[in-house]
Structure formats: structure tokens, C-alpha cells
N, C-alpha and C positions, 0 to 999 in steps of 0.2 A: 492474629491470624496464625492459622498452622500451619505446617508444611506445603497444602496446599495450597494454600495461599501465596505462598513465598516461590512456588513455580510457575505460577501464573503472571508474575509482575515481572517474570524473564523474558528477556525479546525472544521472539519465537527463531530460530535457526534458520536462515539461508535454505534456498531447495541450492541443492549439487544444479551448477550449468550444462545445459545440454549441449554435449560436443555435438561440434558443426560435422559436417559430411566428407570434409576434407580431413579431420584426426581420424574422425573414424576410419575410413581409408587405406588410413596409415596405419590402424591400431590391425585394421584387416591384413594388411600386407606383411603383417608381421607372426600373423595366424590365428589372430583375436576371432573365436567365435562370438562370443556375449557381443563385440563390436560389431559384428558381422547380423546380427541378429540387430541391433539399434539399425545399422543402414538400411537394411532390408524394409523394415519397417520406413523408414526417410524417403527413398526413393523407388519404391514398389507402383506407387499410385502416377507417381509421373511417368516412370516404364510405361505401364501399361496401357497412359492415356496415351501418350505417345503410338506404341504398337497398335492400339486400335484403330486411331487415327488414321497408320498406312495402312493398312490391312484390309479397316471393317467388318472383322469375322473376331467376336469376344472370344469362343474358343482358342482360336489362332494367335490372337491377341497376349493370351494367359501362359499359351506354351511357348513363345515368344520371350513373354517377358521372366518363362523361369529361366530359359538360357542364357539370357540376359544377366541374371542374375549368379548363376553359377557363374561361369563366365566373369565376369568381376570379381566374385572369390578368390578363382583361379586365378587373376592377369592383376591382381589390385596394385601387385609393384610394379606395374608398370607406369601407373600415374606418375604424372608430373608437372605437381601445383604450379610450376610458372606460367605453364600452356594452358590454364584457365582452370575452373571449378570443378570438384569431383563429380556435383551434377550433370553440369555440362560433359564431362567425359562420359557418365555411365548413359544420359541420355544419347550421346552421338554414340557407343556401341548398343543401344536398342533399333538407333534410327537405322545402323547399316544392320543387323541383324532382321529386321522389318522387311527393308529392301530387298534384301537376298531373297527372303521368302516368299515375297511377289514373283521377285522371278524367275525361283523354282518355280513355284506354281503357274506361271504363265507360260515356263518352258513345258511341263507335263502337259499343258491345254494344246500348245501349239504341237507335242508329238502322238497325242492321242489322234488332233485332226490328221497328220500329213499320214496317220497308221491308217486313219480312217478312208481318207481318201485313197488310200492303195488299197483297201480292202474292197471300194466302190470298184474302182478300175481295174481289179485282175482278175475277174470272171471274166469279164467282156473281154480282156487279151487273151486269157486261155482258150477260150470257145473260138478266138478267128486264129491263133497261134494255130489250134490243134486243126482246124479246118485247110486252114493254107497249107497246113503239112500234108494233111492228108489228100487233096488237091495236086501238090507237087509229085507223092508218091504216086498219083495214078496217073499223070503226066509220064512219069520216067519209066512204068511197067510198060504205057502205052509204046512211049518211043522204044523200049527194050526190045519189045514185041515185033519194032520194025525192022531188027538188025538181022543179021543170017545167023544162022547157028550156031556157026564158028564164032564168030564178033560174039556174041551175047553169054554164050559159054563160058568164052577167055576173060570177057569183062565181071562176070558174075563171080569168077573167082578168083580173078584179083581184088577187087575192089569191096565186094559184100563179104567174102570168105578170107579174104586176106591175103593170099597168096601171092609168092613171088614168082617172076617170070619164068623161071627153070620150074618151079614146082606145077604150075600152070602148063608148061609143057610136056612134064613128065606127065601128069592127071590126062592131057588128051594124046597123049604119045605124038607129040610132031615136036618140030626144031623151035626152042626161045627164040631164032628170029623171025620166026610165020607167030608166035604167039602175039610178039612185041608188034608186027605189020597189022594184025589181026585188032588186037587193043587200039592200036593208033587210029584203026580206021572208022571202028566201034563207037570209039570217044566223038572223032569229028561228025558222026552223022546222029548221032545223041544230041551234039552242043548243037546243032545244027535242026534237029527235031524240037528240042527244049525252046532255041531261039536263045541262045547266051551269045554275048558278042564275043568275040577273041580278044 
């Protein structure tokens, strides 16, 4: 026989063992992409069944499990083979990455609704808001209307004009203390027209 022959009667070689999930791990935390690339591959499919699982949305599921996955990249030195299997850890950071995203998503539903129902309920407060106001102002023109001349003068510009009592006296030319009697008495037959208690 020839040479070919003489290689063929050789035990065929060994395959190379396939590193477990925990070297690799370790081969990642050390900055091993090629490693990085075997794990992904190892626990890609359990990710994702996992994140589907919470989820039920395969899109949601896929973007889930890439953070997941980055994520592990990033934090791989963090593992620590005493506290159980590489699996078991990258699965428990899918399972609380899952979770979160339910409850983002459940917080966004529940502030859509609480926008929604404010949005039901302030037409209907604006339209009696603006009504009772304007209800009230035609009350106060009315009682205004009851006061004497002096009284409803002094009140109008202190109170709507801003004025102070000296200035309020200069404007109708008489004494701050006929202005102040004037207001005082203006005020109690107003609170007293409106019906406000003391």
C-alpha cells in the first residue's frame, strides 16, 4: 500500500472539546471576542425563550435578548462560578431585563390612561370653571352697581386698579380717611350682597 494507504490506518484525531459556558465566560471577561462569539451562540436560544416567555411579543423578545446580551459582554467579570452556572446567571440577567420591560411598558399604559382621562375631564372643568367665573363676575358688577358712588369708585380703584389709599384720595380729591370709611363700608355691603360669611 502507498502512502495512502498508510494514513488511513491512523486513528483519526480527537475533535478539540467544546468549552463549557463557564470558560467561556471567563475567556469573555478577559476580552475574548472568538469566545464571546461561541457563548452567544450557547445561550442566545435560551435568552430568548426565556424573554419571550415574559414578554410574548417575538420582537420585544429579540430586542431584549440583544441587551441581554451586550450586557454580559460588558459585566462578564462580574460572574462568580461559586454562586452557580454561567447559564443560570446570564439567564437570571434576561429574566430581570424581561421584567423591567413589562413594567416599563405597563407604566407607559397606565400614564397614557391617567393623560387620557384628564384629557376626558377638562373640557367639562373648563366650560363650568369659565361659567362660575363668569356667573361670579356678574354677581360682583351687579352688587357693585348697588353701592353709591363714592364706595364703588374708591373700591374700583383700589382693588381692580391697584391703588393705594393716599393715591385713591388724591384721584377723588378728599381725605385717606373718608377714602378708608368709604372702602370699609363698600366692602361690608358687597360681602353682604355676594352673601360671604365673615
Amino acid at each position: 500500500m502507498g502512502e495512502r494507504g498508510r494514513l488511513r490506518l491512523q486513528p483519526d484525531e480527537a475533535p478539540a472539546p467544546v468549552p463549557s459556558a463557564e470558560e467561556l465566560l471567563g475567556r469573555v471577561a478577559a476580552g475574548d471576542e472568538t469566545a464571546f462569539a461561541s457563548l452567544y451562540d450557547l445561550v442566545a436560544g435560551p435568552v430568548l425563550g426565556l424573554a419571550t416567555r415574559v414578554l410574548r411579543s417575538h420582537a420585544q423578545a429579540e430586542e431584549v435578548a440583544q441587551e441581554v446580551l451586550v450586557e454580559v459582554w460588558r459585566k462578564a467579570t462580574r460572574y462568580e462560578p461559586g454562586r452557580g452556572s454561567a447559564l443560570s446567571w446570564v439567564l437570571t440577567i434576561a429574566h430581570r431585563r424581561a421584567v423591567d420591560r413589562v413594567r416599563s411598558h405597563q407604566a407607559g399604559v397606565d400614564r397614557e390612561e391617567r393623560a387620557g382621562l384628564m384629557d376626558v375631564r377638562r373640557p367639562f372643568d373648563e366650560v363650568t370653571e369659565s361659567t362660575l367665573a363668569g356667573l361670579e363676575q356678574q354677581r360682583v358688577r351687579q352688587c357693585l352697581a348697588a353701592l353709591t358712588d363714592l364706595q364703588r369708585e374708591s373700591i374700583v380703584l383700589a382693588y381692580y386698579n391697584g391703588y393705594t389709599y393716599p393715591e385713591v384720595a388724591e384721584v377723588l380729591k378728599v381725605a385717606p380717611g373718608t377714602v378708608k370709611t368709604r372702602i370699609r363700608d363698600g366692602l361690608i355691603r358687597l360681602r353682604d350682597c355676594l352673601g360671604v360669611d365673615r
